[in-house]
DSSP file (Angstrom, degrees, kcal/mol; ACC not computed):
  #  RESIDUE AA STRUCTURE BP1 BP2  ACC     N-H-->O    O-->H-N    N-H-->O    O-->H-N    TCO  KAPPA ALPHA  PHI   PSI    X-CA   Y-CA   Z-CA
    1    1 A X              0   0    0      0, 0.0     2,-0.9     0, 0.0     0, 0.0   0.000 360.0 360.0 360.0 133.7  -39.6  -12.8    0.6
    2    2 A X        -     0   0    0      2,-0.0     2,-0.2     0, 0.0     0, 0.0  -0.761 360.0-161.7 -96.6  92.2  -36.2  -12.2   -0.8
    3    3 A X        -     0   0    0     -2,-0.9     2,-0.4     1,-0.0     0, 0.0  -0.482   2.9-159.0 -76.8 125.0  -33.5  -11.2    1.6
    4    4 A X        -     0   0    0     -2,-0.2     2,-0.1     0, 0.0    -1,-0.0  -0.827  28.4-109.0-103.3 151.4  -30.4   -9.6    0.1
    5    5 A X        -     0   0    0     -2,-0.4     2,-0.3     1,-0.0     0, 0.0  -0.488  25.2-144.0 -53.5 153.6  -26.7   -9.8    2.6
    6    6 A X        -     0   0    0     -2,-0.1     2,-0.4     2,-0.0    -1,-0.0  -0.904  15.8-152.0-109.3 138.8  -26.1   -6.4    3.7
    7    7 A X        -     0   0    0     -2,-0.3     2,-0.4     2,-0.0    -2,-0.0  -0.975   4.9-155.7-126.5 142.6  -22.2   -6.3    3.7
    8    8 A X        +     0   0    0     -2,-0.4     2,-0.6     0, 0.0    -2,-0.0  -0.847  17.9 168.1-107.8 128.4  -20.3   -3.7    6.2
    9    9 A X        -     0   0    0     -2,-0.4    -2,-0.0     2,-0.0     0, 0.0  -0.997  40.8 -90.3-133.2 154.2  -16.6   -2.3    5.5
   10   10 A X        -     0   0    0     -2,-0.6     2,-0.5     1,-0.0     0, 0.0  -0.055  25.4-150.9 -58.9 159.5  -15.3    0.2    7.3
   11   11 A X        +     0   0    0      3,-0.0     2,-0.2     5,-0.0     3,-0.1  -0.941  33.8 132.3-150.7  98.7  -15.2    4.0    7.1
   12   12 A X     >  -     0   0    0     -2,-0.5     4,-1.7     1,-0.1     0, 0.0  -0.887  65.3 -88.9-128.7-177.0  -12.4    6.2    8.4
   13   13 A X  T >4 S+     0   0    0     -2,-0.2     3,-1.8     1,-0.2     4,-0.1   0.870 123.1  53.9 -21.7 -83.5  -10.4    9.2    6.7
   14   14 A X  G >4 S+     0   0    0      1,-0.3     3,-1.5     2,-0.2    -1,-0.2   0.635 103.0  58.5 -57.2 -52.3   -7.8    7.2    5.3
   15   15 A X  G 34 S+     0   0    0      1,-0.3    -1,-0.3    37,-0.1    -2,-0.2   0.601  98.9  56.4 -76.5  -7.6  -10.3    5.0    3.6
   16   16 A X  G << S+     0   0    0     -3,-1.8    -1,-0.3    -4,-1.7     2,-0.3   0.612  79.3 106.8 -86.1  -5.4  -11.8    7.6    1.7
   17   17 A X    <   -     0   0    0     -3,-1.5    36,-0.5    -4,-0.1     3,-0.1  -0.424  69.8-121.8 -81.4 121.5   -8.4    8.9    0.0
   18   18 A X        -     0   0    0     -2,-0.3     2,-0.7     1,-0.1    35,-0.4   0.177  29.8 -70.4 -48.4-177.7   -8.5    7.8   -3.6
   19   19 A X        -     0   0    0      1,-0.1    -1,-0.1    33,-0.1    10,-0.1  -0.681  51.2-130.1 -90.3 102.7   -6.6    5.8   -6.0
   20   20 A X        -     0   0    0     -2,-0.7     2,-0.4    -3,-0.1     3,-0.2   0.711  47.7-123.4 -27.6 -32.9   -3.1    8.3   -6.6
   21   21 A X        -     0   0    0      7,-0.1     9,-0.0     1,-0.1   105,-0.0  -0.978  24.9 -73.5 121.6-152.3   -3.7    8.0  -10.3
   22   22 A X        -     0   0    0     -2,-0.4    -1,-0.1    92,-0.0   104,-0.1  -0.158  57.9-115.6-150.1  42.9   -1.1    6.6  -12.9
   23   23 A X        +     0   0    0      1,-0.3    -2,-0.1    -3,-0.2   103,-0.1   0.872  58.2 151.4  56.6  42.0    1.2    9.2  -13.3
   24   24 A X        -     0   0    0    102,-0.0    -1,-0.3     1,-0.0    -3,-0.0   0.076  67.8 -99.7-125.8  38.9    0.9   10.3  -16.5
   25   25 A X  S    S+     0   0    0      3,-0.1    -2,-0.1     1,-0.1    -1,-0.0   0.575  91.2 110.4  82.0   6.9    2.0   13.9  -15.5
   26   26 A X  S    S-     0   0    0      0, 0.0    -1,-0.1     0, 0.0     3,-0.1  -0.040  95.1 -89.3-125.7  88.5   -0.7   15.6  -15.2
   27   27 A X  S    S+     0   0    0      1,-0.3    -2,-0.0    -6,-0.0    -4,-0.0   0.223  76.3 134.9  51.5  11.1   -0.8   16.1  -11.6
   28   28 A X        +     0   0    0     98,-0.0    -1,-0.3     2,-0.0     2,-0.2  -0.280  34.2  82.3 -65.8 163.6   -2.6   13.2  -10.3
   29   29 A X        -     0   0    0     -9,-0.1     2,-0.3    -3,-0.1    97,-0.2  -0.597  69.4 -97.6 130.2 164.2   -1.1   11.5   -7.3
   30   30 A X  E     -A  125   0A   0     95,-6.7    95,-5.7    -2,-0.2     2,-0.4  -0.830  24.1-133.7-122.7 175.9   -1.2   12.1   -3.4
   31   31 A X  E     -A  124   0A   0     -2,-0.3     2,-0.7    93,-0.2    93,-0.2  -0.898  16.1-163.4-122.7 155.4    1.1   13.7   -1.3
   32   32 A X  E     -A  123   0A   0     91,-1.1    91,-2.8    -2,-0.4     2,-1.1  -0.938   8.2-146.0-138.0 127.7    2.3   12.4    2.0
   33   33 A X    >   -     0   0    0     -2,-0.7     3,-1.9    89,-0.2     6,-0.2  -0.684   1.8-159.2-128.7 126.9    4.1   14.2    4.9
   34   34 A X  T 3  S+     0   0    0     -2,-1.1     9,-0.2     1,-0.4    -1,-0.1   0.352  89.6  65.3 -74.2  -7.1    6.4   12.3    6.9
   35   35 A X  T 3  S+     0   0    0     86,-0.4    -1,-0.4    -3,-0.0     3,-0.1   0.412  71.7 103.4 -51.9 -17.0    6.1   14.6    9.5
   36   36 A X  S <  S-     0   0    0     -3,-1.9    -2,-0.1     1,-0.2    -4,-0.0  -0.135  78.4-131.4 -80.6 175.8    2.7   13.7   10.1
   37   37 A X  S >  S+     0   0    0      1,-0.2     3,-2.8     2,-0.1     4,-0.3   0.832 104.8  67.2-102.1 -32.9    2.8   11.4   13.3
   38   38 A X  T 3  S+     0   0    0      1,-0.2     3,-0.2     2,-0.1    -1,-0.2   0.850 103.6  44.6 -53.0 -18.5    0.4    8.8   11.3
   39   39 A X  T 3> S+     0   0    0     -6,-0.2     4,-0.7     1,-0.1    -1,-0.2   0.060  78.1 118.4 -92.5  12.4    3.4    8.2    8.9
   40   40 A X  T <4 S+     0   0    0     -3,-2.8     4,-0.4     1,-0.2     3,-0.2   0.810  71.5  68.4 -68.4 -16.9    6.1    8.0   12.2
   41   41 A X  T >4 S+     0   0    0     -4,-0.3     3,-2.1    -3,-0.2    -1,-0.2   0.997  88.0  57.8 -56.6 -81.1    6.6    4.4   10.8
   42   42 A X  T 34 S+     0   0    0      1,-0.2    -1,-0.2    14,-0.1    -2,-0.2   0.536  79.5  89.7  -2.9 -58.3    8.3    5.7    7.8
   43   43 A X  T 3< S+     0   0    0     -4,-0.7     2,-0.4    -3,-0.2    -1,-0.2   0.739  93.9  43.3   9.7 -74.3   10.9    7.4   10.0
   44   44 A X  S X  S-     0   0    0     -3,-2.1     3,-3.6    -4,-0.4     2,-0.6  -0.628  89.2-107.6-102.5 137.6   12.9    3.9    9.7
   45   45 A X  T 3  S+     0   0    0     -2,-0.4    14,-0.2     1,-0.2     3,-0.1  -0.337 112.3  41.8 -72.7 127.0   13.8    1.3    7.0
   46   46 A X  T 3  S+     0   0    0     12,-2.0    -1,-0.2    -2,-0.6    36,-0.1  -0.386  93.4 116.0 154.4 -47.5   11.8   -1.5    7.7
   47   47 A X    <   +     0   0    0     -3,-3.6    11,-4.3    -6,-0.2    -1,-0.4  -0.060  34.4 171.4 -68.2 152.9    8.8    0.7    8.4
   48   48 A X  E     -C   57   0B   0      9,-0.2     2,-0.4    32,-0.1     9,-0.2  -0.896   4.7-178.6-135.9 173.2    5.5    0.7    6.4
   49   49 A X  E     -C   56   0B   0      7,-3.4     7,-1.5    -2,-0.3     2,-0.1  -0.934  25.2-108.2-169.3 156.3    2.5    2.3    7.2
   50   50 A X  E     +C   55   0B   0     -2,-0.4     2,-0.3     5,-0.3     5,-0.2  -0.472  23.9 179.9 -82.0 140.8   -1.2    2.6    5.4
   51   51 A X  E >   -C   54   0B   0      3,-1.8     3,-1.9    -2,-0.1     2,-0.1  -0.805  69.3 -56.2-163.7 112.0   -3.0    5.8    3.4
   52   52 A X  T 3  S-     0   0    0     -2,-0.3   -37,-0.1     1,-0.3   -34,-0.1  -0.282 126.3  -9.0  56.8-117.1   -6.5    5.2    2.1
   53   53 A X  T 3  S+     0   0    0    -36,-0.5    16,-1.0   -35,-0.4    17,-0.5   0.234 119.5  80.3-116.9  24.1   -5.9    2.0   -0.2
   54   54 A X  E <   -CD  51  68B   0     -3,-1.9    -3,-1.8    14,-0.3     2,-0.6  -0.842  62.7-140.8 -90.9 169.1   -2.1    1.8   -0.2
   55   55 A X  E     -CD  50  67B   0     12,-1.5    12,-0.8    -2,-0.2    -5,-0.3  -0.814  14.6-159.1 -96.0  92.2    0.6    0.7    1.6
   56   56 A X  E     -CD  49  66B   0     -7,-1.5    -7,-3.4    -2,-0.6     2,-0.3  -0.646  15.4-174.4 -78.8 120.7    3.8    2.9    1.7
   57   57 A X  E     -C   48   0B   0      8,-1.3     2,-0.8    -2,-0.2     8,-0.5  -0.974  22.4-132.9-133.5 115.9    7.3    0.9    2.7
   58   58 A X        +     0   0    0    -11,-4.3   -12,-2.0    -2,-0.3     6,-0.3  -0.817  25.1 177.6 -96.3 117.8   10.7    2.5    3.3
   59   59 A X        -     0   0    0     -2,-0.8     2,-0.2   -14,-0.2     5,-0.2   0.726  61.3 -10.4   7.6 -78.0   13.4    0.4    1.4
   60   60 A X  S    S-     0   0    0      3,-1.3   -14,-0.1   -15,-0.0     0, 0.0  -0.665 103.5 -56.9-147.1-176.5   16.7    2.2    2.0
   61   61 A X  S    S+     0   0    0     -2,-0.2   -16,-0.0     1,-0.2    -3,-0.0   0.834 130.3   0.5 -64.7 -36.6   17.7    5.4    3.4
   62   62 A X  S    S+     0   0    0      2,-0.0     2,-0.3   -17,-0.0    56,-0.2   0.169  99.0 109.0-137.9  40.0   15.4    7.3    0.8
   63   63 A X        +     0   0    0     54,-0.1    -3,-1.3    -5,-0.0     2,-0.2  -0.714  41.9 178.6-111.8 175.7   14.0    5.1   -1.1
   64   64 A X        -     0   0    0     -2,-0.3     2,-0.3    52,-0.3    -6,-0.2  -0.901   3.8-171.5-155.6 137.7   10.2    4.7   -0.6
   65   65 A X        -     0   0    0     -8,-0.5    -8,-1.3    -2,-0.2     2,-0.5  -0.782   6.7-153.3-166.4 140.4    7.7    2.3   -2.6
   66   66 A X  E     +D   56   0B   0     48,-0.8   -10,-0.2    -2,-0.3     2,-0.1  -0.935  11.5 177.9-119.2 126.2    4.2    2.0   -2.6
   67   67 A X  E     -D   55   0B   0    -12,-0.8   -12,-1.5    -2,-0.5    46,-0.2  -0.500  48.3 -88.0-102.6 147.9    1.4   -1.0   -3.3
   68   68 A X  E     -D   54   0B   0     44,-1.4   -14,-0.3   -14,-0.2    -1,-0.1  -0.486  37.7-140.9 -43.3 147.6   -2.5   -1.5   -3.3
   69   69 A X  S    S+     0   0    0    -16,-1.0     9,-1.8    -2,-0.2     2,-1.0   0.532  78.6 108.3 -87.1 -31.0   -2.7   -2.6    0.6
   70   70 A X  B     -E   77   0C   0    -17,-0.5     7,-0.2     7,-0.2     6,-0.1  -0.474  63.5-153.3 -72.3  79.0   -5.4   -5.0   -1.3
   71   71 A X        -     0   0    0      5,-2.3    -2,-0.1    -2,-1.0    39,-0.1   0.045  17.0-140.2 -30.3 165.7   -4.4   -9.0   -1.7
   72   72 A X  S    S+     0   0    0     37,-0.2    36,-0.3     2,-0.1    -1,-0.2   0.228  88.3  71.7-120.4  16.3   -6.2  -10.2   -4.6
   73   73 A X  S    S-     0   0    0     34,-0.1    -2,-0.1     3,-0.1    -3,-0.0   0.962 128.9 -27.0 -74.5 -43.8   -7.0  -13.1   -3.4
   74   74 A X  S    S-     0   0    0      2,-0.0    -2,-0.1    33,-0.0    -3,-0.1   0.031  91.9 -96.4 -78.5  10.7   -9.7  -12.2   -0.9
   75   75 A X        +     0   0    0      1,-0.1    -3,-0.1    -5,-0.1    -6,-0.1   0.634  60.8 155.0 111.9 -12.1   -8.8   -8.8    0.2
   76   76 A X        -     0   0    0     -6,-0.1    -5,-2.3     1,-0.1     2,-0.5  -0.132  53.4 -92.3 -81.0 155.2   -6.7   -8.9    3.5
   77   77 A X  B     -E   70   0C   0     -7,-0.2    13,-0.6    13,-0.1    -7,-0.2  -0.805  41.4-139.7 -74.1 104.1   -4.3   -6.0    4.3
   78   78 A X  E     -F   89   0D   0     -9,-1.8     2,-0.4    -2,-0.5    11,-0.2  -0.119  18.8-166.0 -39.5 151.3   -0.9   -6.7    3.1
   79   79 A X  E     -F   88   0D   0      9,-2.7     9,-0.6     7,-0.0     2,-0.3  -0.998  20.7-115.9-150.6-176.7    2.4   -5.8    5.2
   80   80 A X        -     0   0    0     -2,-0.4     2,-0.5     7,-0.2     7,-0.1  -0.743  11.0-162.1-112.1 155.8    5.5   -5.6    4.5
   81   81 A X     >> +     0   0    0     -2,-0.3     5,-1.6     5,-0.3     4,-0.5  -0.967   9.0 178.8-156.3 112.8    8.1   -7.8    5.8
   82   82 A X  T >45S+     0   0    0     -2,-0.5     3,-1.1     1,-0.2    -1,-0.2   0.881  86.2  69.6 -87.8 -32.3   12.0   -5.6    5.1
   83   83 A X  T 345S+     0   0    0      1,-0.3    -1,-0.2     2,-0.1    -2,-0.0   0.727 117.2  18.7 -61.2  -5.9   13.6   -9.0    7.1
   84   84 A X  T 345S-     0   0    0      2,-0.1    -1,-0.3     0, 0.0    -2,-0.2   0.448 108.4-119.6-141.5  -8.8   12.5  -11.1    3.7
   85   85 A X  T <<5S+     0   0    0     -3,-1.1    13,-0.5    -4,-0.5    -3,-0.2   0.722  74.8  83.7  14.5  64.8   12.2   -8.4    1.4
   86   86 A X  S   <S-     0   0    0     -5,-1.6     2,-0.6    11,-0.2    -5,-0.3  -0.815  76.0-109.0-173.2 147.3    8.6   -8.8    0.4
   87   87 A X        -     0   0    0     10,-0.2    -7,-0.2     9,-0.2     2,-0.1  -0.585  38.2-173.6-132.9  99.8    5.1   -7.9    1.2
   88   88 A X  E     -F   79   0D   0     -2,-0.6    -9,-2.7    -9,-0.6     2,-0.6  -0.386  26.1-122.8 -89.0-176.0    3.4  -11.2    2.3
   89   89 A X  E     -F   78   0D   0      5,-0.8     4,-0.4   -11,-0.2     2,-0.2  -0.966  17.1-152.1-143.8 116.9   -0.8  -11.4    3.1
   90   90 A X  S    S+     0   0    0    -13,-0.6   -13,-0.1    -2,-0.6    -2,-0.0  -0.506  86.8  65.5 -91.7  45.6   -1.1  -12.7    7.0
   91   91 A X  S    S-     0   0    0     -2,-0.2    -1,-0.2     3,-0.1   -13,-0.0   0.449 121.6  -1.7-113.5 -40.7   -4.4  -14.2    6.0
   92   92 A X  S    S-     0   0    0      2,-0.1    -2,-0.2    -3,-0.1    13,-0.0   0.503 100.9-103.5-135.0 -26.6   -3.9  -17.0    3.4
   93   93 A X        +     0   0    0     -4,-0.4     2,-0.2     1,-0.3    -3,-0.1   0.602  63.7 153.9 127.8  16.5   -0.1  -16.9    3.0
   94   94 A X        -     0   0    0     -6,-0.1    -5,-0.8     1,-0.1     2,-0.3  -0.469  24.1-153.4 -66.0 134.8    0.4  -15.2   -0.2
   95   95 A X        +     0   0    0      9,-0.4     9,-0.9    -2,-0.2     2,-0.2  -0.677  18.2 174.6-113.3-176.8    3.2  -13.2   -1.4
   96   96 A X        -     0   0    0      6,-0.3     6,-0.2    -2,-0.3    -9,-0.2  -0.927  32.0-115.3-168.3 149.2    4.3  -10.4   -3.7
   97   97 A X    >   -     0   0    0      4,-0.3     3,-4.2    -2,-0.2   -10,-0.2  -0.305  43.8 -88.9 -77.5 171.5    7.6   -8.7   -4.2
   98   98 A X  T 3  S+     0   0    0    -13,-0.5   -12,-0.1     1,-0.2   -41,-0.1   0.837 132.8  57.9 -31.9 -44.1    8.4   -4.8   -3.4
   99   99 A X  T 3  S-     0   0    0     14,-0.1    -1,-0.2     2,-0.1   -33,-0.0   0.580 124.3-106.0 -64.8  -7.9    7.3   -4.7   -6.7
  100  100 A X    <   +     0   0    0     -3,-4.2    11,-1.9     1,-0.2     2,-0.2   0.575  68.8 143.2 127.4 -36.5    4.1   -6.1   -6.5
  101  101 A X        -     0   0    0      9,-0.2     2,-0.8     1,-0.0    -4,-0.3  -0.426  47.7-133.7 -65.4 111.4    4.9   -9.4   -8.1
  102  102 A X        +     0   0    0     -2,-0.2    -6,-0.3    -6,-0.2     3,-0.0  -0.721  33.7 165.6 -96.6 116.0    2.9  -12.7   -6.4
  103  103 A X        +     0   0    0     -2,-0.8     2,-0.3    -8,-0.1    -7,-0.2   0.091  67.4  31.9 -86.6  19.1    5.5  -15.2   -6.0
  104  104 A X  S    S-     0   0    0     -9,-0.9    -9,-0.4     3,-0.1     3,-0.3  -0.956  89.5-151.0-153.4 134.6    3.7  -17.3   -3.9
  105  105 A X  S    S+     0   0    0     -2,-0.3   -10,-0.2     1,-0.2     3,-0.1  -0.564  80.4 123.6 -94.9-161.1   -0.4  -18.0   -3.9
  106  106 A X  S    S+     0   0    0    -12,-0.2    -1,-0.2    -2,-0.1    -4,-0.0  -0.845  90.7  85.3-113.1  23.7   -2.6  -18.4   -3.6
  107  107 A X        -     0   0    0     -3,-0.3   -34,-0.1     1,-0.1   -12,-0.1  -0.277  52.4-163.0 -32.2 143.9   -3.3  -14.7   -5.2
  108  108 A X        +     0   0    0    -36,-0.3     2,-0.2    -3,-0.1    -1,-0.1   0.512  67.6  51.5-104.8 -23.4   -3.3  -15.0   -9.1
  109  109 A X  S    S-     0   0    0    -37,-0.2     2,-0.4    -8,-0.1   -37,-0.2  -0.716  85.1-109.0-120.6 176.6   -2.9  -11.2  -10.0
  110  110 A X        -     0   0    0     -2,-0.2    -9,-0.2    -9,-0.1     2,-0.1  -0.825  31.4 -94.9-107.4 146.9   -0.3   -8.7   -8.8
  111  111 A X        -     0   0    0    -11,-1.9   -40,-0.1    -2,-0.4    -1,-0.1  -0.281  45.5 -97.9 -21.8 102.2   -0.4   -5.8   -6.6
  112  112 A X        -     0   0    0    -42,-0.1   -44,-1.4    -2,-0.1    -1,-0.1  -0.187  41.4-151.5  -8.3 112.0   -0.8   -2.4   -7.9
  113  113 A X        -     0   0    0    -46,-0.2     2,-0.1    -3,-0.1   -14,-0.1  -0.247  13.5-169.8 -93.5-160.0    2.2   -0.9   -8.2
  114  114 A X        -     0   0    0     -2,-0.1   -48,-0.8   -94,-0.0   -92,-0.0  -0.320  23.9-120.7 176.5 122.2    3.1    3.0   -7.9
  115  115 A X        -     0   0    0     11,-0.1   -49,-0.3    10,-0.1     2,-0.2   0.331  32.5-173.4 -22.1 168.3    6.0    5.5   -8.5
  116  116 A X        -     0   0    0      9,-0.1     2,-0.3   -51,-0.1   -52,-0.3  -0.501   6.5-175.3-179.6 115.9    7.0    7.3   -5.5
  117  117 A X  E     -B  124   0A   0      7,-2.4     7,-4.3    -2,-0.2     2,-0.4  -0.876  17.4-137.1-112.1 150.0    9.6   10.3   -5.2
  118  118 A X  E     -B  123   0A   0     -2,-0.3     2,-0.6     5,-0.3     5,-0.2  -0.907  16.1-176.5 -91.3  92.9   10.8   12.0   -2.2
  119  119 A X  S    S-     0   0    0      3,-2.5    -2,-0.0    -2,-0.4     0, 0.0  -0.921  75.0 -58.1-111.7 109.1   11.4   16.3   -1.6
  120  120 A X  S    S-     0   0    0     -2,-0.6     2,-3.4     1,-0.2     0, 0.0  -0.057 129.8 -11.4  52.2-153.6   12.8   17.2    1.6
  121  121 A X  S    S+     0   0    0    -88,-0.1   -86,-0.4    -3,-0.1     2,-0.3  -0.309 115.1 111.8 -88.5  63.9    9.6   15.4    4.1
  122  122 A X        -     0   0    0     -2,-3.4    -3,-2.5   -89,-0.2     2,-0.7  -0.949  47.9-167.3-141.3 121.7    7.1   14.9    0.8
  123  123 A X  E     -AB  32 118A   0    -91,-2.8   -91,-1.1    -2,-0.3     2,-0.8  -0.861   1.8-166.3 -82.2 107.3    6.2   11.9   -0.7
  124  124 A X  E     -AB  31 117A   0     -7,-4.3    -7,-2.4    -2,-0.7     2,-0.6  -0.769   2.9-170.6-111.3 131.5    4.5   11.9   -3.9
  125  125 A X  E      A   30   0A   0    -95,-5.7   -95,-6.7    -2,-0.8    -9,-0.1  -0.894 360.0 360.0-129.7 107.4    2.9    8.5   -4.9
  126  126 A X              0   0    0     -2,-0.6   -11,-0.1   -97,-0.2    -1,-0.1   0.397 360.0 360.0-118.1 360.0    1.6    8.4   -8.9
């Protein structure tokens, strides 16, 4: 008899919200409001905070930038780290710029990257 693994990931809200889209204008993307108390992170520069399969990071006073949350080397939850200015992977030590970029592995590919403008407490990430 031939057993296949059954593999579990987790299942909330957040992890259902699709992939924003690539911004080619015609209206894909999500919207995020920084009012919401799950986003209270945001508030300050430093803060990041998670929505579905990105990670959303404030910069500067309104600047804003958002990544896959997904390493590519096995998967781990990025975070973002404003003292160093770059979003390293607490699992296997990899790292990526603001941009995305892995300057360190051992990830091979880079980070998703995706636009993200600010109106009044709205994010929109294409």
């Amino acid at each position: 008899m031939l057993v296949a693994p059954a593999f579990m990931t987790s299942c909330s809200k957040d992890d259902d919200m699709t992939d924003p889209g690539n911004g080619n204008g015609n209206g894909d993307g999500i919207t995020i409001d920084l009012t919401d108390s799950k986003f209270d992170a945001l508030d300050a520069v430093g803060g990041y905070a998670y929505s579905g399969s990105l990670i959303i990071f404030r910069t500067g006073t309104d600047s804003y930038k958002a990544l896959s949350k997904t390493c590519t080397h096995q998967g781990c939850d990025v975070q973002y780290s404003h003292a160093n200015g770059n979003v390293p992977c607490p699992c296997h030590g990899s790292v990526y710029t603001t941009s995305g970029v892995v300057t360190s592995g051992p990830a091979m590919a880079n980070l998703k990257s995706y636009t993200v403008t600010k109106s009044g407490n709205t994010l929109t990430i294409k």
